[in-house]
C-alpha positions as CSV (number, residue, x, y, z in Angstrom):
1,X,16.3,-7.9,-3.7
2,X,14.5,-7.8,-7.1
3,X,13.5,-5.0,-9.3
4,X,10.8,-2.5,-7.9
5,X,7.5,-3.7,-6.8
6,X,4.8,-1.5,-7.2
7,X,1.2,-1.8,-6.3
8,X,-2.2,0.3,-7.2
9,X,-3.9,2.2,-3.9
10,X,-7.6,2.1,-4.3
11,X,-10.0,4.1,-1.9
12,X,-13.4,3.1,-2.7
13,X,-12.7,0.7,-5.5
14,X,-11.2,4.1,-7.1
15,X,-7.0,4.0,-8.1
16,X,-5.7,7.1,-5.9
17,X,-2.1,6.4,-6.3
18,X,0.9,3.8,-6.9
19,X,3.0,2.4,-3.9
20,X,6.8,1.3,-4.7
21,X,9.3,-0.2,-3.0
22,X,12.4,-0.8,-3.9
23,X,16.6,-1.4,-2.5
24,X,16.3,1.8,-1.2
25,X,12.7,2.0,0.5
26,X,9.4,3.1,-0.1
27,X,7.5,5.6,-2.1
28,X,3.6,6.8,-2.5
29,X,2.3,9.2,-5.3
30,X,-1.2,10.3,-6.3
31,X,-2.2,9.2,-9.7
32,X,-2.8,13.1,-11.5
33,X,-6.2,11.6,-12.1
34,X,-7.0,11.6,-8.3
35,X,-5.7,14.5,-7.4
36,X,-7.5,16.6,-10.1
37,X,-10.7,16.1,-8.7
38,X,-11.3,18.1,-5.2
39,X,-14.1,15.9,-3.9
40,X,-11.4,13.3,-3.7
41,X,-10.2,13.0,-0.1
42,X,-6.1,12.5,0.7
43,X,-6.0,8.8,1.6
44,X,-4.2,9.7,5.1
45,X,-3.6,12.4,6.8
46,X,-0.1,11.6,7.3
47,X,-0.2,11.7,3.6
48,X,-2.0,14.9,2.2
49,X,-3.2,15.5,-1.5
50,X,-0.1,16.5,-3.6
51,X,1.8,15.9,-6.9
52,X,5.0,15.0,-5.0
53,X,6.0,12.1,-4.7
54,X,6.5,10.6,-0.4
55,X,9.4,9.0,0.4
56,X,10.1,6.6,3.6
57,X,13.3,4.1,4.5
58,X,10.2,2.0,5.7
59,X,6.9,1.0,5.2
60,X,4.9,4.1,6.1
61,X,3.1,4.1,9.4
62,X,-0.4,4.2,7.2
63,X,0.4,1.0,5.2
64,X,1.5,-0.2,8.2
65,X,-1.3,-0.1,10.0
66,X,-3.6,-1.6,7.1
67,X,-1.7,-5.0,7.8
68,X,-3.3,-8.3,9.5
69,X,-1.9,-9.0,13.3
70,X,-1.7,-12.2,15.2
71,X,-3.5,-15.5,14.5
72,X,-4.5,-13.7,11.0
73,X,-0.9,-12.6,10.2
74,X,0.4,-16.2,11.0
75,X,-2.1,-17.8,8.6
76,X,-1.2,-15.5,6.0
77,X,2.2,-16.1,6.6
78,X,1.9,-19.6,6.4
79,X,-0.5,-20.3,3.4
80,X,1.6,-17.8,1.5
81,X,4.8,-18.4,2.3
82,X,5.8,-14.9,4.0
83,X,8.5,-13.9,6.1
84,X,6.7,-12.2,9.0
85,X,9.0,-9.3,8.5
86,X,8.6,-9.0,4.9
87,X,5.8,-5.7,5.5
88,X,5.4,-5.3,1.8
89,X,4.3,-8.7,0.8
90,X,2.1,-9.2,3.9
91,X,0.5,-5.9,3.1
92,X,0.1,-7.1,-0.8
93,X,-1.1,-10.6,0.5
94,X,-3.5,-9.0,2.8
95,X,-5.2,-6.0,1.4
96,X,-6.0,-7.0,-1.6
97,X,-9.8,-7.0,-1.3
98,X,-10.6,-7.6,2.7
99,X,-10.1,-4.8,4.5
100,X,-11.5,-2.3,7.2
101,X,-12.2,1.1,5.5
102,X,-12.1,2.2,1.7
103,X,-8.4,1.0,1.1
104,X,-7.3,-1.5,-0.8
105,X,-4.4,-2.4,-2.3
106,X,-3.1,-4.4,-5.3
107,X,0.0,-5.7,-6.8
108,X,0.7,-4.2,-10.1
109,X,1.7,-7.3,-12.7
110,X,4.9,-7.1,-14.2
């Protein structure tokens, strides 16, 4: 596997946090400058406001469900070059700028 891969969370076109994964899973954290201001609402409830970092072996359920499904997913698959399986890159291929709701989600370069 190669070295981390991190991507930039954006609710409302606004960066709320950085999601990594790595050889040994997952992990989510609010950027300071998100949490600091109350008005700004958790992104999930499965993943409340807090300076802590989240952990998860897999792709958390969330992120998960943000991802494309059937015909859609195939496409992606295809025209990207995706394993099917590969959450992370489907999710980084896919959420980019199209999606239902105020998340988006973008690869960090690097």
């Amino acid at each position: 596997m190669k070295k981390e891969i991190k991507a930039t969370v954006y609710f409302n076109n606004y960066p709320a946090g950085e999601l990594g994964k790595n050889a040994s899973g997952y992990a989510f954290r609010y950027f300071e400058s998100y949490l600091s201001k109350p008005e700004n609402p958790a992104i999930s409830l499965s993943l409340p406001k807090q300076s802590e970092p989240f952990h998860s072996k897999i792709l958390f359920p969330f992120f998960y469900g943000l991802l494309s499904e059937g015909e859609n997913k195939e496409i992606i698959c295809k025209t990207q070059k995706i394993d099917s399986k590969d959450h992370f890159s489907l999710l980084l291929n896919s959420a980019a700028y199209d999606t239902i709701g105020p998340i988006t989600i973008r690869e960090v370069a690097g």
